[in-house]
PASE-616942 format. One record per residue (C-alpha): y, z, x. Coordinates in steps of 0.25 Angstrom, whole numbers, padded with zeros to 4 digits, always signed. Last residue first. Example, Ala and Ser with C-alpha at 12.3 -4.5 7.8 and 13.67 -1.06 7.14 Angstrom:
-0004+0029+0055/-0018+0031+0049/
This chain:
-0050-0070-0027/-0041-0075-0016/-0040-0068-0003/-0030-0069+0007/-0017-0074-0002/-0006-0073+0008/+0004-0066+0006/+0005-0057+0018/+0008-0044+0011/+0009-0033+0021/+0000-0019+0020/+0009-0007+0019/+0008+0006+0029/+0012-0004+0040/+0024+0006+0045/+0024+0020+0042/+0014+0026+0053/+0016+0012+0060/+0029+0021+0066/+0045+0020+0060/+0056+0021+0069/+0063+0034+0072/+0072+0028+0083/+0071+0015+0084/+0064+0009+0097/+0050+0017+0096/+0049+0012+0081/+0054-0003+0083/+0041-0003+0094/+0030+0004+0083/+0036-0003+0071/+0029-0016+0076/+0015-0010+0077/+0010-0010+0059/+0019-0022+0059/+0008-0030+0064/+0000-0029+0051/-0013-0038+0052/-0021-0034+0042/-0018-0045+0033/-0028-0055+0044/-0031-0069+0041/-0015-0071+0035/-0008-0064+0047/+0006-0061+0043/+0018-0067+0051/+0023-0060+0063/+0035-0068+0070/+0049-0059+0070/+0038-0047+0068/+0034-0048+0082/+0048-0042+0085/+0047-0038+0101/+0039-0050+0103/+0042-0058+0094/+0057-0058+0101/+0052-0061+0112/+0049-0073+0109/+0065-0076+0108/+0071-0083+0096/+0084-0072+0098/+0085-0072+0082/+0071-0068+0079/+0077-0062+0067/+0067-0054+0058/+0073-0041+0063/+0086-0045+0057/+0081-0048+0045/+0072-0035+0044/+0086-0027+0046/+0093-0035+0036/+0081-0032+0025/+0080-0019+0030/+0091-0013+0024/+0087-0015+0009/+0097-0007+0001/+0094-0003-0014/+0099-0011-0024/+0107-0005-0032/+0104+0005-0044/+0102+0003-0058/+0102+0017-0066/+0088+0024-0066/+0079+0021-0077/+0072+0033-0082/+0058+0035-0077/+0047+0032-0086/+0037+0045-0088/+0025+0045-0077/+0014+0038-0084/+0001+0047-0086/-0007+0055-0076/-0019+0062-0078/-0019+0074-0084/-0021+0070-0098/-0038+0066-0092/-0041+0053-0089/-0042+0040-0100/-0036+0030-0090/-0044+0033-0080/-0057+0030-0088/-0052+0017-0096/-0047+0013-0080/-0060+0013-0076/-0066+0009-0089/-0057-0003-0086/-0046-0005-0094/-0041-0018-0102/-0029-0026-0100/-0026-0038-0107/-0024-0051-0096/-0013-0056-0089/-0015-0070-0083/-0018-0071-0069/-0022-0058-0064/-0019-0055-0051/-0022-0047-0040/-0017-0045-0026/-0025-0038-0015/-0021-0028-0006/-0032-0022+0004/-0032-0008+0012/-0042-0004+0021/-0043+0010+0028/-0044+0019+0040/-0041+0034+0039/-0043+0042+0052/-0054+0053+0054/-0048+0061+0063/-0037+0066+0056/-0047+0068+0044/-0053+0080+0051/-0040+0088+0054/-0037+0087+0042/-0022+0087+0036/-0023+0075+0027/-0012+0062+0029/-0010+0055+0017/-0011+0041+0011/-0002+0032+0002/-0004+0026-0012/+0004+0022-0023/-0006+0015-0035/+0001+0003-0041/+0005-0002-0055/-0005+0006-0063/-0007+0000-0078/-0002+0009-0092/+0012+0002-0088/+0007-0013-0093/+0015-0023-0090/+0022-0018-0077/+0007-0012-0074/+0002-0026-0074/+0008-0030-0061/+0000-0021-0053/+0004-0016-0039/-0002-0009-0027/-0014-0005-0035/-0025+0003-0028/-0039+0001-0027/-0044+0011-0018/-0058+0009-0011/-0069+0019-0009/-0081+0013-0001/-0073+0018+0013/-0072+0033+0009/-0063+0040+0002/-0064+0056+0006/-0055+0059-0005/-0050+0047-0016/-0035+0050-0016/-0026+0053-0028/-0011+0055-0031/-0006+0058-0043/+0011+0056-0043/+0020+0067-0054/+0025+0073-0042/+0034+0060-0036/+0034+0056-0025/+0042+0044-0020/+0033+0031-0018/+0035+0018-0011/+0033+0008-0016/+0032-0008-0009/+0039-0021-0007/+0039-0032+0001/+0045-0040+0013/+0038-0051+0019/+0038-0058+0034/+0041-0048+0043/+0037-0036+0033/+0047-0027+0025/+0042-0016+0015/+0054-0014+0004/+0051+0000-0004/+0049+0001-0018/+0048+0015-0025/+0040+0020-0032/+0038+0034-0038/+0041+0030-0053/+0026+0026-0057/+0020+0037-0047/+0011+0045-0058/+0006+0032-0067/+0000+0025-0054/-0008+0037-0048/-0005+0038-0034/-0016+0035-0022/-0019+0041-0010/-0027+0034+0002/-0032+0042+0012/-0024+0047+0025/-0035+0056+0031/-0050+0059+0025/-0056+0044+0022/-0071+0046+0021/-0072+0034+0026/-0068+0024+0037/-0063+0010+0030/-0054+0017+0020/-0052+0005+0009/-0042+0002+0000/-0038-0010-0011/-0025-0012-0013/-0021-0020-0027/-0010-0030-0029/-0010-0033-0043/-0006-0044-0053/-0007-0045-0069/-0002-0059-0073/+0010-0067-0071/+0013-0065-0058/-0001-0071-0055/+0005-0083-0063/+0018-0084-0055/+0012-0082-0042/+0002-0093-0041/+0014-0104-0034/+0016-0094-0024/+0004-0084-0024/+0006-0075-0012/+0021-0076-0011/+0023-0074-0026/+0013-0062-0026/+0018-0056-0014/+0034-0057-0024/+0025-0052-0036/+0018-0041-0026/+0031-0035-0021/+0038-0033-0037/+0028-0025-0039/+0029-0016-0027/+0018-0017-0015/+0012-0007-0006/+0012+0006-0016/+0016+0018-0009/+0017+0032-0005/+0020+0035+0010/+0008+0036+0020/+0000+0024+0021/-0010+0024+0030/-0008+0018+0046/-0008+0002+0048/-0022-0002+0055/-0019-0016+0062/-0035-0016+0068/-0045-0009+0076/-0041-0014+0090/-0032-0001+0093/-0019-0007+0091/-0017+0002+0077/-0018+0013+0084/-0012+0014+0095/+0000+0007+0088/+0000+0018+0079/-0003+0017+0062/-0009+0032+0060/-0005+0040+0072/-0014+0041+0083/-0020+0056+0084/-0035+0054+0082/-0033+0044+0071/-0021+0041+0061/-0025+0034+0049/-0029+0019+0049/-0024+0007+0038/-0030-0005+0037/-0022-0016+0028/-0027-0027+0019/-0019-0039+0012/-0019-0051+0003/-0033-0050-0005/-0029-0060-0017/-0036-0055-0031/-0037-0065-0045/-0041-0056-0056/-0051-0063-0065/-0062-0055-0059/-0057-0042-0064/-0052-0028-0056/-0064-0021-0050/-0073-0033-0048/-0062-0043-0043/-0054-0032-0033/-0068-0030-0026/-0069-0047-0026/-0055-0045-0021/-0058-0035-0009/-0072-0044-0005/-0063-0055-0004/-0054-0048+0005/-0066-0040+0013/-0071-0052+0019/-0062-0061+0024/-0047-0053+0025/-0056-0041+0031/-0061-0053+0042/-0047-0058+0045/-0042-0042+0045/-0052-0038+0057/-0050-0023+0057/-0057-0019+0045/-0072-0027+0050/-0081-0016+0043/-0086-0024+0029/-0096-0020+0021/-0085-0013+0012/-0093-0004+0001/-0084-0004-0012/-0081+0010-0021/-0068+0010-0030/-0055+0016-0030/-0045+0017-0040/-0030+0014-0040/-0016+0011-0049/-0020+0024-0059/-0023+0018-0072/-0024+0001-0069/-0032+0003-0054/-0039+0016-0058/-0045+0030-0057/-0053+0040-0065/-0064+0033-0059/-0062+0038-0046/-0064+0053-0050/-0073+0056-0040/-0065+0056-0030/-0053+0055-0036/-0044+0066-0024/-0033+0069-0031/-0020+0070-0022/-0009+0083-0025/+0004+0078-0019/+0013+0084-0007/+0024+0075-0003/+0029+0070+0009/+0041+0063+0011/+0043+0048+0014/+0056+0041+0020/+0055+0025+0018/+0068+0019+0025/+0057+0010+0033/+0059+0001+0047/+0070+0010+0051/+0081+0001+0058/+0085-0002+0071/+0092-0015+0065/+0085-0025+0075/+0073-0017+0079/+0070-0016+0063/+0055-0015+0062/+0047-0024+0054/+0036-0018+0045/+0049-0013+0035/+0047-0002+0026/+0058+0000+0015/+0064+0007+0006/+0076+0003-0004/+0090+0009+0001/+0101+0015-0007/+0096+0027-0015/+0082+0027-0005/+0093+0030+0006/+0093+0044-0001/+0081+0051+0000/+0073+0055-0011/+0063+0045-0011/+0056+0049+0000/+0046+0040+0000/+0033+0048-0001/+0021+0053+0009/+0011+0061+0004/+0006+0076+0005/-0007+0080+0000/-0013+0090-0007/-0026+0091-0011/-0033+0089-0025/-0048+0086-0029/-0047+0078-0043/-0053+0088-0057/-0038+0094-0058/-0035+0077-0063/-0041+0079-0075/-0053+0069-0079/
């Protein structure tokens, strides 16, 4: 299959902007505590906007994998219509999200459903992520995703995995372990801010970590620079039986380099008149897989397919040279984010103006992602402060294992 046979439009996409110079001396960061204390930005990430050629697969989904390209999408009818009530999605639609995991990836694969996040477009002129909108009775609804990224680095999911697993941890860490995302638009067709997706083996060298800070844990994910040589893909007009499997990390690919490590993904805004009223609404879940023991690796006839396309298709981006050792980079945040952590006056009030001094995760309900409102008050005090457009756009881990499988 060559790729000139996939509908093309182009699109612009939001990036880090790697160029700049604080990136030479300081590592990036989001925080989802606001620093009143220090005054300070609650991210250093700048983007730019790039203009990339998306391929529509539809009809072409089978040319598409997990292991080749880092995502696929498959076909599963949800009878289920109670989004907004996290301790029931948590019930009934985490078991049946690891029994879907089960039948596509192996019944010996252990699965544990730690997360789920909604996510609502702009509508009828509030923007995407506002405390109108997101107080409305429907749910904690965080805005879509709009710079490139991957939710979790490597090193992230084997300090998760630790906490998660404790005495478990060492034999997981032993053999092949995933952290996979699974995604659903709960109002179809999607027609503004879907879901797009970068093939693995083009955006290899376009990482890079960035520091995302939470009350109780900090952790790490990429964020992505452009680069040209990057596919981008998108399923047009996706409608709510179409899931995404994407990979947020895959342990395997350190041993094997043939393997996808993690897809990138973001969305984008479409200029139409008609999809500006029709807002995007979806359903993420995270899930960790593992595989006990390391077994032979053999391809699926999906993968047997993909593999086997057309020259044009994208190979390995060449290695990159080694750049001379550099110090670390500077981590500012870490004496601001203790200083906001102080309850140091012991007042009540204090939990009032700073509900972050005493939040804890809720276990029944993962959805719950108060942070999404606590930059709305930091950002009318500091001048140029961040909105919910940026802030809540990664889902938190709670370690906790929710679902067993």
């Amino acid at each position: 299959m060559a790729s000139n046979l996939l509908k093309q439009e182009s699109v612009c996409i939001e990036f880090l902007d790697s160029t700049l110079p604080i990136y030479s001396t300081e590592k990036p960061y989001y925080s989802n505590v606001p620093f009143i204390e220090a005054g300070a930005m609650q991210t250093n990430v700048k983007s730019v906007k790039c203009a990339v050629s998306l391929l529509d697969i539809r009809g072409y989904e089978q040319h598409f994998s997990l292991d080749v390209n880092g995502f696929e999408l498959i076909r599963h009818k949800a009878d289920f219509n109670e989004w907004c009530n996290g301790p029931q999605v948590v019930r009934d639609v985490y078991p049946e999200i690891a029994n879907l995991l089960k039948r596509r990836l192996g019944k010996e694969v252990r699965i544990v459903v730690f997360d789920h996040t909604l996510r609502r477009s702009a509508t009828h002129g509030i923007p995407a992520g506002t405390q109108q909108e997101q107080h409305d009775g429907t749910g904690n609804y965080a805005p879509p995703s709009r710079v490139a990224h991957v939710d979790q680095t490597y090193e992230a999911t084997v300090e998760q995995i630790r906490l998660d697993f404790g005495s478990e941890a060492d034999k997981i860490l032993s053999g092949r372990f995933r952290i996979i995302n699974i995604w659903r638009p709960l109002q179809s067709p999607v027609q503004q801010h879907p879901l797009i997706l970068c093939d693995y083996r083009t955006a290899q060298q376009d990482a890079i970590p960035c520091d995302l800070l939470y009350p109780h844990t900090v952790t790490e994910l990429s964020v992505f620079r452009y680069s040209d040589e990057q596919r981008w893909y998108f399923m047009d007009n996706q409608t709510s039986e179409e899931l995404w499997l994407l990979k947020i990390m895959d342990s395997e690919s350190r041993r094997d380099s043939t393997i996808a490590e993690y897809a990138a993904h973001t969305s984008f805004f479409r200029e139409d008149p008609l999809g500006i009223l029709a807002p995007r609404e979806s359903i993420e879940f995270r899930a960790t897989l593992a595989v006990a023991t390391r077994v032979l690796r053999a391809f699926s006839p999906r993968e047997t397919v993909s593999s086997s396309l057309d020259p044009t298709t994208p190979g390995p981006r060449a290695a990159a040279i080694t750049p001379a050792p550099k110090l670390p980079l500077q981590q500012p945040w870490r004496e601001w984010l203790a200083a906001e952590l102080k309850d140091s006056d012991g007042k009540a009030g204090a939990a009032i103006d700073r509900p972050w001094l005493h939040w804890k995760p809720n276990e029944d309900d993962p959805s719950e992602k108060p942070w999404l409102h606590w930059g709305e008050g930091a950002a009318a005090r500091l001048d140029g402060g961040p909105t919910s457009e940026m802030m809540g756009t990664y889902p938190v881990v709670n370690h906790r294992r929710l679902v067993r499988s």
